[in-house]
C-alpha positions in Angstrom: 0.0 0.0 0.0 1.4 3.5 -1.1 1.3 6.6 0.9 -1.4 8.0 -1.1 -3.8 5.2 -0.7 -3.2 5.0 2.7 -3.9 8.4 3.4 -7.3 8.5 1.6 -8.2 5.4 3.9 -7.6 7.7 6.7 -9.4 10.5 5.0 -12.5 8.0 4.4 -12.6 6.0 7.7 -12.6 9.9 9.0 -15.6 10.9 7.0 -17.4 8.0 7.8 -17.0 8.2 11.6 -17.8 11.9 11.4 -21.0 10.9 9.3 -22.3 8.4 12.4 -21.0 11.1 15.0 -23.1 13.4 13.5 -26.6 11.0 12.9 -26.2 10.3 16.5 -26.0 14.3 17.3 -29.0 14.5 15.0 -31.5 11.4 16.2 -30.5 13.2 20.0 -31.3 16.4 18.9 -34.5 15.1 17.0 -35.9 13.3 20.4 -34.5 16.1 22.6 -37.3 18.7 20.3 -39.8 16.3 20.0 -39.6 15.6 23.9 -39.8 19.7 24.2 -43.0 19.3 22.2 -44.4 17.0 23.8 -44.0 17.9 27.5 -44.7 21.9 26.6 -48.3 20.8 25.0 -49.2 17.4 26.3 -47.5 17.8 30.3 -47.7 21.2 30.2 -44.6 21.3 31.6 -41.6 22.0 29.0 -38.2 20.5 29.9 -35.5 23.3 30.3 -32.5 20.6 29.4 -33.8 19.8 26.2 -34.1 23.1 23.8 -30.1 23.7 25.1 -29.5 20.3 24.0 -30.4 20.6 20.8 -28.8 23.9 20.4 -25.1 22.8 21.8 -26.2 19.8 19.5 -26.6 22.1 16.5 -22.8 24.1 16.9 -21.1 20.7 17.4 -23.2 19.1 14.1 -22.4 22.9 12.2 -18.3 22.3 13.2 -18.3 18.6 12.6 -20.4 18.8 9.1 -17.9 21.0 7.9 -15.1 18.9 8.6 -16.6 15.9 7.3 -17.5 17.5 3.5 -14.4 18.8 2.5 -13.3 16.0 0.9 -16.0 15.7 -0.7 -16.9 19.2 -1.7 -19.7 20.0 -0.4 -19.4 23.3 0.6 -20.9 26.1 -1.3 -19.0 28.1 -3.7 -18.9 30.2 -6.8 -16.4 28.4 -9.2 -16.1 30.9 -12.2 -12.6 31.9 -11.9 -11.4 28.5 -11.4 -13.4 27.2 -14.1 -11.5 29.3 -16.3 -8.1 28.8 -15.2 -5.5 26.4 -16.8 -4.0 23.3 -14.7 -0.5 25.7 -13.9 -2.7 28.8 -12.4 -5.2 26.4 -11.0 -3.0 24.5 -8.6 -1.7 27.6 -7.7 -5.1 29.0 -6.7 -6.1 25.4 -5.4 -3.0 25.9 -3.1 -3.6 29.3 -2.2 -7.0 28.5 -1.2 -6.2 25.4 1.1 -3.8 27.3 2.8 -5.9 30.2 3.5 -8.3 27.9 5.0 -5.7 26.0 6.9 -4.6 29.5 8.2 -8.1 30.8 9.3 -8.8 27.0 10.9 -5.6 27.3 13.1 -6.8 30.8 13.7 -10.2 29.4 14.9 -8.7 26.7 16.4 -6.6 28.8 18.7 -8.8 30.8 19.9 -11.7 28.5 20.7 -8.8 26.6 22.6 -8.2 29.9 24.8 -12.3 30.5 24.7 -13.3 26.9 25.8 -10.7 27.6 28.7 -11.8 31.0 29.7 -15.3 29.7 29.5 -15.0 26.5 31.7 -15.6 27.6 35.1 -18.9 28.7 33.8 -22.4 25.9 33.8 -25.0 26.6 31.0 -28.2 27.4 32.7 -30.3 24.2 32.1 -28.0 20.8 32.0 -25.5 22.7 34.3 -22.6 20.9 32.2 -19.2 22.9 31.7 -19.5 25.5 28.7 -16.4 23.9 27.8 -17.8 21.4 26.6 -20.3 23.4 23.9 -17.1 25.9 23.1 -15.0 23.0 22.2 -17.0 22.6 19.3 -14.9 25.5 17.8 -11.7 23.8 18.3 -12.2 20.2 17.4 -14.2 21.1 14.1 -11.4 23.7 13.0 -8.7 20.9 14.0 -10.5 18.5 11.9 -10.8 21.0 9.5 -7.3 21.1 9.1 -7.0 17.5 9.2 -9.3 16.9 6.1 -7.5 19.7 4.1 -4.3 18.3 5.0 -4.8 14.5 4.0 -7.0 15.5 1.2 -3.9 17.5 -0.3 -1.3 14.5 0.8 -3.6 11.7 -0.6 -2.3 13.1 -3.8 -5.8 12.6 -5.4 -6.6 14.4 -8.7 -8.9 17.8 -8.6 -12.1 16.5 -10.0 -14.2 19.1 -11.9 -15.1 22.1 -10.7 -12.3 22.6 -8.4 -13.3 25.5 -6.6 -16.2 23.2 -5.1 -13.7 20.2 -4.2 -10.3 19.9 -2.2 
């Protein structure tokens, strides 16, 4: 097995454990709502936990999705300059770009390191559960950001069409 290869292994088995992370966070975040439903119209009594749940549940899905979709470009984006480009000026934009988002990643990575600290003295209001633990969210998914961009690059794969869309 080359080091190519072996990197995009890593790259998959990563997407695919973020993809079953994240449709756990979601079935949670699904019952957590439709438990707030029920017991604010049915028991008349709404849980507090629940509608905090879903929303730490939301950040972590928002950081982790975007992680997990780089690979295989799913993000939006306008691709009519690098449509136009040549293969020489288009892995030089391509490169430019990754390392502009690997930049801003570290950048966000950094400081939701120093935030998640600052913050973790502090209980949320309902599940009384370190904010640390909702602030990490900006951390880990800006890590794995960096992660996906890197082995996506070292995989060595080709740049399908419409690069601008794709790592």
């Amino acid at each position: 097995m080359d080091r190519h290869s072996g990197l995009a292994r890593v790259a998959a088995y990563l997407e695919r454990l973020l993809d079953g992370l994240m449709a756990i966070a979601l079935v949670v975040m699904l019952c957590s709502m439709v438990y707030q439903v029920f017991g604010r119209y049915v028991l008349d009594h709404a849980p507090s936990w629940s509608e905090e749940l879903a929303r730490y549940l939301m950040v972590w899905l928002t950081m982790l999705g975007s992680a997990a979709v780089l690979r295989s470009g799913g993000h939006i984006s306008v691709t009519t300059l690098v449509d136009a480009l040549g293969p020489a000026a288009l892995a030089v934009v391509l490169a430019m770009r990754d390392a502009a988002m690997v930049a801003a990643s570290g950048v966000l990575a950094w400081w939701g390191i120093l935030f998640a600290q600052m913050n973790s003295v502090q209980e949320s209001a309902a599940m009384e559960i370190p904010m640390s633990i909702p602030y990490a969210a900006l951390p880990v998914g800006a890590g794995l950001i960096v992660l996906m961009v890197l082995l996506a690059r070292l995989a060595g794969g080709p740049v399908p069409a419409g690069a601008g869309v794709n790592i």
